[in-house]
N, C-alpha and C positions, 0 to 999 in steps of 0.2 A: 601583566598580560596585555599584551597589543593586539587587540580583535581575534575575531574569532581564531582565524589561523596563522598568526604570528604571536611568537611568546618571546617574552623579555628574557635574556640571557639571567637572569637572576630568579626565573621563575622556579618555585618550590619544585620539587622531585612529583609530588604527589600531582603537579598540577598540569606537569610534563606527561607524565604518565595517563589522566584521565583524557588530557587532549589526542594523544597520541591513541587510545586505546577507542575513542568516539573515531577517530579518519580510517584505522582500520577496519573496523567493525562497521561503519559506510560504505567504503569497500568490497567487504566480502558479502552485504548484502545486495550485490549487482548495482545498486544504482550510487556508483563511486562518479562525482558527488552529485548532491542535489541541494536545493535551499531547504527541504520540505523539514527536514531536522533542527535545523538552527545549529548546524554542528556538534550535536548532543545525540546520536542517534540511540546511545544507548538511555535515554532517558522514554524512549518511545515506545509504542507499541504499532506495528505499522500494520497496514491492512493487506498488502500483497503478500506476508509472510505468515500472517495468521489464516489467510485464505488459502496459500498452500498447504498449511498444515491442513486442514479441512480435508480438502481433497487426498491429502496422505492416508489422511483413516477412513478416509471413502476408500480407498484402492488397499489399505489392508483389509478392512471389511471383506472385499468381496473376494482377495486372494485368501484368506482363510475360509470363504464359501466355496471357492473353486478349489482349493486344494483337501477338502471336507474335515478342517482342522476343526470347523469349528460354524455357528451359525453366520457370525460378523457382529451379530448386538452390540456387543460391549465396544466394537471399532467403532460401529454407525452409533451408539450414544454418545461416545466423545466427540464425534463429529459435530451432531446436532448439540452437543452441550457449546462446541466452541462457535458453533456460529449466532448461537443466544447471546453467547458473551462480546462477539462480533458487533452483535445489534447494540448490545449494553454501551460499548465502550468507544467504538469507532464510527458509527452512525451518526449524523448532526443532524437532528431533524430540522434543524435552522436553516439549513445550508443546502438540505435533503441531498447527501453527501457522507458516501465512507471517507473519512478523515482521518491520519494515523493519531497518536493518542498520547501526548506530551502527563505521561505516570506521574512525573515529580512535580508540575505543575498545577496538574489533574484538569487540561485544557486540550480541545485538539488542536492540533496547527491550524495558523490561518491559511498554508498554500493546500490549495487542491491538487490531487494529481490524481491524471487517467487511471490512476491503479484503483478508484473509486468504483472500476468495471468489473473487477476480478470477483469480486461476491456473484454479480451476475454470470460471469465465464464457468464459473465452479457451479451453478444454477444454486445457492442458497436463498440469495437475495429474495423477498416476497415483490410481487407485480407489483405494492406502489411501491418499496424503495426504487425499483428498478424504472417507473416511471417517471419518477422523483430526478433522478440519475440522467436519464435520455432526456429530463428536460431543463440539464446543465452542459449537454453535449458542448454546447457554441464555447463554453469556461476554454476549451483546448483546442479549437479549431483553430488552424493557420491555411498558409495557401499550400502549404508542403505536408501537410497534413494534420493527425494527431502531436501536440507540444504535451510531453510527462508532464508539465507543472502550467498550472493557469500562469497570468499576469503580476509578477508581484515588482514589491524593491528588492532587485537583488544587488549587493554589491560585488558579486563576481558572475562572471559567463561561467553556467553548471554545466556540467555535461548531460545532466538528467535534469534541467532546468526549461523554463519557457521557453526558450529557442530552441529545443533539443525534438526532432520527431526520430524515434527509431522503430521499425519496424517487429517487432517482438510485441510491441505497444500496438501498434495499428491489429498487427493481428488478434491478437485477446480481445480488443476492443469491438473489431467486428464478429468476433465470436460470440460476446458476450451479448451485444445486439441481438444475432442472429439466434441466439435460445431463448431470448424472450419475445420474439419476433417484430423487432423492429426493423425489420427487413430494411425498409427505406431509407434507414438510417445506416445499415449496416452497408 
């Protein structure tokens, strides 16, 4: 193997295949590419996609209230159970900082990224993570606005890397401000 995304013409099947199987699965989790993985994204557990799910069984919750299938408990317990598991595993209280979640290592990544907003956007987050959070805002400030990924080494230009501001990000971002009311910041 030659780095992370060039492999030796000789490289084993299996190891073709694990490469090939992390760029896709990068990919099809929107943010094709970023450092934040180390090229291993399946070895992660990320925080924008487990905050999605959240808000999923929030919105089945209440369409099974509103369609009177049912009360929503058992959506809204999974919900609250996954955002415990949120706190558990993605939270750095070091860093005070959602971090996605390197499983096989049992470490979070060292890059930050804005997606450390999304717990607050989905409003799980409690007032001091979300404190915690507004007072790492500056990790992603540029002059062009919110950057996905703090400052790191990278050895390639991401598209979802520190140079990178897209607007999808800026918008969550000041949303997620604006429900915990950091207005000013928002």
């Amino acid at each position: 193997v030659q780095g992370r995304f060039r492999l030796d013409k000789e490289a084993p099947i299996e190891v073709k295949m694990r490469m090939g199987g992390n760029r896709l699965a990068e990919a099809e989790s929107g943010m094709d590419f970023t450092p934040r993985f180390d090229g291993r994204i399946m070895d992660f557990i990320s925080v924008e996609l487990n905050s999605n799910l959240y808000q999923y069984e929030k919105v089945l919750a209440w369409l099974e209230q509103t369609l009177k299938i049912s009360d929503g408990k058992e959506w809204n317990k999974k919900a609250e159970a996954r955002a415990q598991l949120i706190r558990q595993y993605l939270w750095n209280e070091e860093r005070g900082l959602f971090l996605d979640y390197d499983f096989v290592n049992k470490k979070h990544t060292p890059i930050a990224s804005v997606v450390t907003f999304w717990p607050l956007y989905w409003e799980f987050a409690t007032k001091k993570e979300a404190e915690r959070i507004v007072n790492n805002l500056s990790l992603f400030d540029s002059k062009g606005g919110l950057v996905v990924c703090e400052q790191s080494e990278q050895p390639y230009l991401y598209q979802w890397g520190d140079a990178a501001v897209w607007a999808p990000m800026q918008f969550l971002t000041i949303g997620a401000l604006d429900n915990y009311n950091y207005k000013d910041h928002a």
